[in-house]
LOLUMDREN-289266 format. One record per residue (C-alpha): x, y, z; residue in three letters; residue number from 1. Coordinates in steps of 0.1 Angstrom, whole numbers, plus 5000, padded with zeros to 4 digits. Layout:
<nodes>
@px: X	py: Y	pz: Z	code: Ala	pos: NUM
...
</nodes>
This chain:
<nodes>
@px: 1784	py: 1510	pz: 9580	code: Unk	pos: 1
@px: 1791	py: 1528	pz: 9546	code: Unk	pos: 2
@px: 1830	py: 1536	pz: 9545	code: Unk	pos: 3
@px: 1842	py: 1555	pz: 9512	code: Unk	pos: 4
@px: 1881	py: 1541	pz: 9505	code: Unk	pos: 5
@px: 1901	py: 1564	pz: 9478	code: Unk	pos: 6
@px: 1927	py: 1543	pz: 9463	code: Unk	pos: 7
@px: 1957	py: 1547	pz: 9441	code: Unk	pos: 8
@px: 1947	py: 1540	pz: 9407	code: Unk	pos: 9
@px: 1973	py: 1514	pz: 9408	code: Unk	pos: 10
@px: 1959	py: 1498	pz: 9437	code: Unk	pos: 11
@px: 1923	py: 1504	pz: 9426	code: Unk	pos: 12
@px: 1932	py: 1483	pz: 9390	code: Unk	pos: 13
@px: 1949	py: 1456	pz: 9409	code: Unk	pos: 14
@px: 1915	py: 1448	pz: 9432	code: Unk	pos: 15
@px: 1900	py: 1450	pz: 9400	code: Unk	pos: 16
@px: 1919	py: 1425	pz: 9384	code: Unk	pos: 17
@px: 1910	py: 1407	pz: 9416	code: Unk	pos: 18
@px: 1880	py: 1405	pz: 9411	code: Unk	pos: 19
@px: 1883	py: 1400	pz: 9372	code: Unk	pos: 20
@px: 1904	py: 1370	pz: 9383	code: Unk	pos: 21
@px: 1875	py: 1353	pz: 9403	code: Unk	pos: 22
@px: 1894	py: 1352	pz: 9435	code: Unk	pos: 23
@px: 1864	py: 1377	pz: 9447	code: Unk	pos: 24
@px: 1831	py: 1390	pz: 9443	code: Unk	pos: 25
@px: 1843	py: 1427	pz: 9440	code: Unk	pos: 26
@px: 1859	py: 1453	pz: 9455	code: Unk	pos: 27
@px: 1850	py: 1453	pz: 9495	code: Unk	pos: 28
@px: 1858	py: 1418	pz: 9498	code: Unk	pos: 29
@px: 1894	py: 1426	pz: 9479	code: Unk	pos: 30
@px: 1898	py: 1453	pz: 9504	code: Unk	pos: 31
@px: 1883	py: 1434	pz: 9539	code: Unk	pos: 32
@px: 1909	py: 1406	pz: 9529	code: Unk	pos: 33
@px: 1938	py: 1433	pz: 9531	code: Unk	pos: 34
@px: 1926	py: 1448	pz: 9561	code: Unk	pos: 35
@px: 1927	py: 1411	pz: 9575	code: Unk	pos: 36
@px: 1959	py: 1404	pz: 9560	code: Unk	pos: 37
@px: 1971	py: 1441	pz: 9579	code: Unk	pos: 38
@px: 1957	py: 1431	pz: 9613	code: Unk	pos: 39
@px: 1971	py: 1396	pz: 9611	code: Unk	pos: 40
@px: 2009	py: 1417	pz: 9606	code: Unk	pos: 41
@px: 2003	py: 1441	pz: 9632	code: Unk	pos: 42
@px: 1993	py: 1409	pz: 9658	code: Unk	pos: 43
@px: 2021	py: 1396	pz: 9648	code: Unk	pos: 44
@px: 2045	py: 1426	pz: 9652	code: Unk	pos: 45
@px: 2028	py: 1428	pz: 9683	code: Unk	pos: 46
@px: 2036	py: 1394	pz: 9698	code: Unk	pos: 47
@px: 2069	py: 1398	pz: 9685	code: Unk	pos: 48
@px: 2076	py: 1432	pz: 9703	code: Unk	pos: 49
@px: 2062	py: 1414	pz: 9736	code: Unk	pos: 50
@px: 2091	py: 1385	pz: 9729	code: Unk	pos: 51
@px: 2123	py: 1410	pz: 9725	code: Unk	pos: 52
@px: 2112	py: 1429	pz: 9759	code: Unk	pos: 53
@px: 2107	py: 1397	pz: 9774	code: Unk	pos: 54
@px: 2142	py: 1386	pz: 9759	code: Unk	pos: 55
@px: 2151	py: 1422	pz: 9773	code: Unk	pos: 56
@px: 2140	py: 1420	pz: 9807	code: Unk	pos: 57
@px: 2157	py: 1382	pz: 9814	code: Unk	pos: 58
@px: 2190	py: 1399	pz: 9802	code: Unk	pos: 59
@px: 2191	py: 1422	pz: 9821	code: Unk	pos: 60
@px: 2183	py: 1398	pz: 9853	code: Unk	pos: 61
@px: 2201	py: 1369	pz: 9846	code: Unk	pos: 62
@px: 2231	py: 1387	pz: 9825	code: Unk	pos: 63
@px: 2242	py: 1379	pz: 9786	code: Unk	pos: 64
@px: 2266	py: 1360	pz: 9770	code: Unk	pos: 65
@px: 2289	py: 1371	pz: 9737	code: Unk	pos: 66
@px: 2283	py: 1347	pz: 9710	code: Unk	pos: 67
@px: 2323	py: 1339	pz: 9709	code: Unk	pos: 68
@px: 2323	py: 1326	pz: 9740	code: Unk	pos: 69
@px: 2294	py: 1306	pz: 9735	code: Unk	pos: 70
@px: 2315	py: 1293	pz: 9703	code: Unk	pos: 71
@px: 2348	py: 1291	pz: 9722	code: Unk	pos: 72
@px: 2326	py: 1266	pz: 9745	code: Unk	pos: 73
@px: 2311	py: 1246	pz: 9724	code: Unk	pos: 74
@px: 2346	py: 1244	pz: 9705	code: Unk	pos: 75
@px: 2361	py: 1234	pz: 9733	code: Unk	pos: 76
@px: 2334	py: 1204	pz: 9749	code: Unk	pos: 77
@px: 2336	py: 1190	pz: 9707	code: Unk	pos: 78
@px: 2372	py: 1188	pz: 9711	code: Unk	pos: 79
@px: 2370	py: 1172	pz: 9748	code: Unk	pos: 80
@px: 2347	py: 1145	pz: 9728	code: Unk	pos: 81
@px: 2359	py: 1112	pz: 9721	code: Unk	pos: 82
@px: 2359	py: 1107	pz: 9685	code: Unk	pos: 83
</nodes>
């Protein structure tokens, strides 16, 4: 499959210094690697999303806590603790 990409002429001199570089062949593989690079980030906003609603739906079940009182508690078991 023959895709045309327009880039920036900022972008397009950094692939070729890319390539100049020896890190790659040429061009394509400068742009397949950020395409990889993009999908890897999206997966992983992905996964992340998933984790806050999970986060979300178990407070909403089981109910939150403030982080002060979780201090205050903490506070108070480290000063209940013999020395």
């Amino acid at each position: 499959m023959a895709t045309n990409v327009h880039l920036t002429p900022e972008l397009e001199s950094f692939a070729r210094f890319c390539v100049e570089s020896g890190r790659y062949s040429n061009v394509s593989e400068v742009v397949r690697s950020a395409l990889r690079l993009l999908q890897e980030g999206e997966e992983r906003n992905a996964r992340f999303n998933a984790m806050l609603d999970a986060v979300r739906l178990e407070a909403e079940r089981n109910g939150v806590y403030e982080a002060a009182d979780v201090l205050a508690e903490v506070d108070g078991i480290i000063a209940q603790s013999p020395q």
